[in-house]
DODRENKOL-802289 format. One record per residue (C-alpha): residue in three letters; x, y, z. Coordinates in pm, whole numbers, padded with zeros to 5 digits, always signed. Example, Ala and Ser with C-alpha at 12.3 -4.5 7.8 and 13.67 -1.06 7.14 Angstrom:
ALA+01230-00450+00780
SER+01367-00106+00714
This chain:
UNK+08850+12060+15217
UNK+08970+11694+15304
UNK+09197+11676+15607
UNK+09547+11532+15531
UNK+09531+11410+15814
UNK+09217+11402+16114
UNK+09206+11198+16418
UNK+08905+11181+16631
UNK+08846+11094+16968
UNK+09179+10857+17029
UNK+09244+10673+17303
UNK+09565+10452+17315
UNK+09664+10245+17625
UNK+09902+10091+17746
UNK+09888+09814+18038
UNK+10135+09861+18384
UNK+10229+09463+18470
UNK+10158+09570+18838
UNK+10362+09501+19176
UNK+10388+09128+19104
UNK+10357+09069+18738
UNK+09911+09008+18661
UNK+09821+09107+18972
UNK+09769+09438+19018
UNK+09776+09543+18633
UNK+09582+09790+18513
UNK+09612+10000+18180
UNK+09662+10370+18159
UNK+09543+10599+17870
UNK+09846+10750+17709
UNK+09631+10950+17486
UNK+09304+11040+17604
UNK+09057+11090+17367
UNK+09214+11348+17149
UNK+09105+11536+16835
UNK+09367+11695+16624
UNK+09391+11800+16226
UNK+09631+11920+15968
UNK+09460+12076+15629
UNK+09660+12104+15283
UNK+09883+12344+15273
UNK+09917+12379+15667
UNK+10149+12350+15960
UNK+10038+12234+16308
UNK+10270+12252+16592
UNK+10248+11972+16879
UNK+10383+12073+17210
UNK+10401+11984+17533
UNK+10628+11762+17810
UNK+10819+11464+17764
UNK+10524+11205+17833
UNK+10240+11386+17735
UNK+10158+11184+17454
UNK+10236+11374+17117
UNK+10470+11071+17000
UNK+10234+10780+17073
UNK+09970+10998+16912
UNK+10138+11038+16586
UNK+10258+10696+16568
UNK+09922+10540+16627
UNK+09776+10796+16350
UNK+09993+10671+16128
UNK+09947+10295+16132
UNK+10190+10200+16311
UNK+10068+10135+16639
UNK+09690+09985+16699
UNK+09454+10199+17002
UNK+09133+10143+17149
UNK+08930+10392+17075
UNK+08849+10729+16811
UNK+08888+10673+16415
UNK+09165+10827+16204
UNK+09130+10930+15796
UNK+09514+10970+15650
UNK+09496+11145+15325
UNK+09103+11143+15310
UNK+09094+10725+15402
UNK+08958+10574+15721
UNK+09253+10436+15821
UNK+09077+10130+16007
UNK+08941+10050+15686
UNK+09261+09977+15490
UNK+09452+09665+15434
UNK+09858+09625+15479
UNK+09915+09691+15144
UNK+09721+10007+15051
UNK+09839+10111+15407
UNK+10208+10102+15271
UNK+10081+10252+14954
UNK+09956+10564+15230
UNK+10292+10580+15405
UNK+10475+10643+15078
UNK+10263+10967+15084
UNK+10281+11040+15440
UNK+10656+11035+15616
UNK+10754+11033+15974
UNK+11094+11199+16061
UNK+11201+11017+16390
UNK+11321+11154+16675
UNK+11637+10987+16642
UNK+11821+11040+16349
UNK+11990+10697+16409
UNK+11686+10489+16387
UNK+11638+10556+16029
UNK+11978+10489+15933
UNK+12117+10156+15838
UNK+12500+10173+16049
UNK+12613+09930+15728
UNK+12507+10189+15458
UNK+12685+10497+15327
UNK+12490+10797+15271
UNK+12505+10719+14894
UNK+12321+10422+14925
UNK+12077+10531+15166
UNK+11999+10790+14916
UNK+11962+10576+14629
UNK+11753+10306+14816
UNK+11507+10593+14873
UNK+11524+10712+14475
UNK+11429+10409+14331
UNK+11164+10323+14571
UNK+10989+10658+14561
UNK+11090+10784+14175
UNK+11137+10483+14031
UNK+11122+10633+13653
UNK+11364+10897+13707
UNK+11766+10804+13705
UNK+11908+10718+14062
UNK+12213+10876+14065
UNK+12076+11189+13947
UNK+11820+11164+14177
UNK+12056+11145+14491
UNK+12322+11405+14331
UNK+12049+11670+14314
UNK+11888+11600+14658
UNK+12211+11533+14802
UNK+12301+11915+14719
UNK+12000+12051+14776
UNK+12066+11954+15185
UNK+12450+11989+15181
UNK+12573+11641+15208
UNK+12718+11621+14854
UNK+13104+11545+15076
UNK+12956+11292+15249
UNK+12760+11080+15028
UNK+13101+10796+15098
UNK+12979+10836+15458
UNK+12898+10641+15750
UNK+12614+10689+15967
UNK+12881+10649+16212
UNK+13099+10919+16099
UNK+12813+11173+16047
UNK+12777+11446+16280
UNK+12414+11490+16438
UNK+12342+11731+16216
UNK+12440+11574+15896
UNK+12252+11255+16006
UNK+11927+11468+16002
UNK+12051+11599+15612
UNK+12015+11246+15523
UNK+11717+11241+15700
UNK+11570+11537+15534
UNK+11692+11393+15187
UNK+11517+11086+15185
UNK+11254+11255+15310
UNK+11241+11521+15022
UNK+11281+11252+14748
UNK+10976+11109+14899
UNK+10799+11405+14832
UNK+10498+11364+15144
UNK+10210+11483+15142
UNK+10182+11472+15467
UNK+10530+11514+15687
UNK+10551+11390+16052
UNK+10843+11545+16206
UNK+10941+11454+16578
UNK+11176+11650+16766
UNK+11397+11723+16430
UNK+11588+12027+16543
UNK+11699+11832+16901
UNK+12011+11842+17030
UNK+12103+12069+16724
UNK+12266+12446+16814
UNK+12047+12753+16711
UNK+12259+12785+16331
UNK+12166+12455+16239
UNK+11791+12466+16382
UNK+11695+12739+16172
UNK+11814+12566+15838
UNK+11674+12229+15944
UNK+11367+12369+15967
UNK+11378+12574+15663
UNK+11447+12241+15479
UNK+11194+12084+15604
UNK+10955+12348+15502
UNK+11049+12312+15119
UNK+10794+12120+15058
UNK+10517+12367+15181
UNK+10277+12363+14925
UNK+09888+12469+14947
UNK+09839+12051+14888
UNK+10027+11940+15150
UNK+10118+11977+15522
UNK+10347+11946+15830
UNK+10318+11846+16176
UNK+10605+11945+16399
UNK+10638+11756+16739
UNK+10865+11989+16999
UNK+10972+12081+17310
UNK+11132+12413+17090
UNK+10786+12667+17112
UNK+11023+12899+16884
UNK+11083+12685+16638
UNK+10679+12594+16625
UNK+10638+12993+16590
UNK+10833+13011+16352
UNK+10734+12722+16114
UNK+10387+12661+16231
UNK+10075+12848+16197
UNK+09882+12642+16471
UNK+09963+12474+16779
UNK+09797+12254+17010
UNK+09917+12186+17346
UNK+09939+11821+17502
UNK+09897+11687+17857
UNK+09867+11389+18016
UNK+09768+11240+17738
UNK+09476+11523+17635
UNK+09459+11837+17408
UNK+09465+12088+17702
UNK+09469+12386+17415
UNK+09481+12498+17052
UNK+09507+12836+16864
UNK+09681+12961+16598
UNK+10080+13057+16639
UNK+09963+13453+16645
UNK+09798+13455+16880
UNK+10041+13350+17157
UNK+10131+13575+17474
UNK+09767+13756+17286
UNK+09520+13591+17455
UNK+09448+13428+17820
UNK+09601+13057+17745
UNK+09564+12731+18011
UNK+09773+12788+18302
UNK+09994+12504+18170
UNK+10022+12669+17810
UNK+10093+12985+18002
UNK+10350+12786+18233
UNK+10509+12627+17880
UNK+10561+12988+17742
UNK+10694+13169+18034
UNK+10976+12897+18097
UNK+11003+12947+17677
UNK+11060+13347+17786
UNK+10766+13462+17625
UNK+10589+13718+17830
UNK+10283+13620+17925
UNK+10071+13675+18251
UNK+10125+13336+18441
UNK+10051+13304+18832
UNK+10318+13039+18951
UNK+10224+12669+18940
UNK+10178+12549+19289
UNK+10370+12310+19451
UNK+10155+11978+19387
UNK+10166+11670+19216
UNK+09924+11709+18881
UNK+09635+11476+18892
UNK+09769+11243+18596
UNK+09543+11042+18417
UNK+09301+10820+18475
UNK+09091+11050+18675
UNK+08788+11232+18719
UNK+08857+11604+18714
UNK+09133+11835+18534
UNK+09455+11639+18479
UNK+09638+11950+18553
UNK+09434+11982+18872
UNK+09763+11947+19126
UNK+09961+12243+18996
UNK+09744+12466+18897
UNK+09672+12823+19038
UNK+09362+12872+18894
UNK+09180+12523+18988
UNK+08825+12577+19138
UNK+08611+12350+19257
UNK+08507+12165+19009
UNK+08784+12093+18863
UNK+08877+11781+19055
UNK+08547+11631+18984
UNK+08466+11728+18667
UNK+08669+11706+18326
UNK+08653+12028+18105
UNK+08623+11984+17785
UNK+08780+12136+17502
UNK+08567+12487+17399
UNK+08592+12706+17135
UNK+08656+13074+17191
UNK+08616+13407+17015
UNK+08953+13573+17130
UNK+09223+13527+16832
UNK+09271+13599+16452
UNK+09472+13360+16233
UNK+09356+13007+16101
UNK+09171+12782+16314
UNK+09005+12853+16676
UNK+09118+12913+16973
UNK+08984+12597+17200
UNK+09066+12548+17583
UNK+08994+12327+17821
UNK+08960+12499+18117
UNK+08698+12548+18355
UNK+08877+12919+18452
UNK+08921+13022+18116
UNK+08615+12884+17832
UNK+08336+12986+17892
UNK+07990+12799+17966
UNK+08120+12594+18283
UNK+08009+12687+18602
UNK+08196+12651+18898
């Protein structure tokens, strides 16, 4: 089965300016050399701290920002391969909800017309108005189609959002952080939206600080830090099996019960370096950790789709300390 979307070994950096402007600079890996899938008919959850990563990953795996190092394939296509043009073709097929509703939305533009630029780009045989007036009900936003963005509430801004989004109808859909700032109510139903187009051809990936809201739309999740893939398992087997202390730390601050010795009180390692990123905090570091990197091993502890890969030198197997 093609991958709707697989990204190998990435590495995207970007370049500190230093004390004094040149001197001094030096570039820092804000993903490091990660591998991460989503298969038809799939959801993958992306988790992890403000920093990690996850946003700069998905961004340069869709085209829109270059990196150094790895290879992509959107929708079965190498994406290094393609030109601007069948590039935009690919985007029409694979949509990125941002972060912030507001960046999507043009402030001079009524809801109606947002809706209707997205109808006759994306279903350009079928009638406009129709178009919008089903889609537009569909998400609740029928009253508001005279809207502002302006006058929107946050939650009615991700509607349109989700709208557009729907008459696109992805393949592939990127969402990033779509339930934030939203109360519990409105999180669920967002969410549930979103997940209308499930469909055994195509496929989500949900970027979140909300682990309940990846457990309860996702089937797999894969953890980021500092820049790396520090684990990856499918969403049944959380609080099931023996996670990276960091997973472990995400969960238990989440208030899933898990067994989780308390992070020390240390700086993390970052990136850039040697041994385990997480090498600072952790309360399961040995010595080899801050020389050596682990990398990311398959184990034979969880049912559901996909593996259950950590890297770990305390927890995969094979490493010695």
């Amino acid at each position: 089965m093609t991958p709707l979307l697989a990204i190998r070994g990435m590495v995207k950096r970007y370049r500190n300016p230093g004390f004094t402007g040149l001197v001094g600079r030096r570039s820092e890996a804000a993903v490091d050399g990660v591998d991460l899938e989503v298969q038809p008919g799939e959801s993958v959850g992306l988790i992890g701290e403000s920093g990690s990563g996850k946003t700069t990953l998905v961004r340069a795996a869709l085209g829109l920002l270059d990196f150094e190092q790895g290879e992509v394939e959107l929708l079965g296509h190498p994406l290094r391969g393609l030109s601007k043009g069948q590039l935009r073709g690919l985007r029409g097929r694979c949509q990125l909800m941002l972060q912030s509703p507001d960046a999507s939305l043009n402030p001079g533009l009524s809801v109606l017309e947002h809706l209707l630029e997205s109808a006759r780009l994306h279903r350009p045989q079928a009638d406009a108005g129709e178009v919008v007036a089903d889609f537009a009900e569909r998400v609740g936003i029928s009253h508001r189609l005279a809207g502002l963005p302006y006058e929107l509430s946050g939650g009615e801004k991700r509607r349109v959002g989700i709208a557009r989004l729907l008459i696109a109808d992805p393949h592939l859909t990127v969402a990033d952080e779509p339930t934030a700032g939203l109360d519990a109510a409105l999180k669920a139903e967002i969410t549930d939206l979103l997940l209308a187009t499930r469909s055994p051809e195509r496929g989500h990936l949900f970027i979140s600080h909300d682990i309940p809201l990846i457990a309860y739309a996702c089937q797999r999740v894969a953890v980021m830090y500092a820049g790396r893939v520090v684990e990856e398992l499918p969403v049944s087997a959380i609080g099931a099996v023996q996670h990276h202390p960091y997973t472990s730390a995400l969960l238990q601050a989440a208030g899933f019960a898990v067994d989780c010795p308390p992070a020390l009180a240390a700086a993390p390692a970052g990136r850039g370096l040697p041994g385990c990123c997480y090498l600072g905090p952790c309360p399961l570091a040995l010595p080899c950790c801050s020389q050596q990197a682990p990398e990311l091993r398959a184990l034979a502890d969880a049912d559901g789709p996909g593996q259950h890969r950590v890297a770990c030198h305390h927890v995969a197997p094979g490493v010695s300390p």
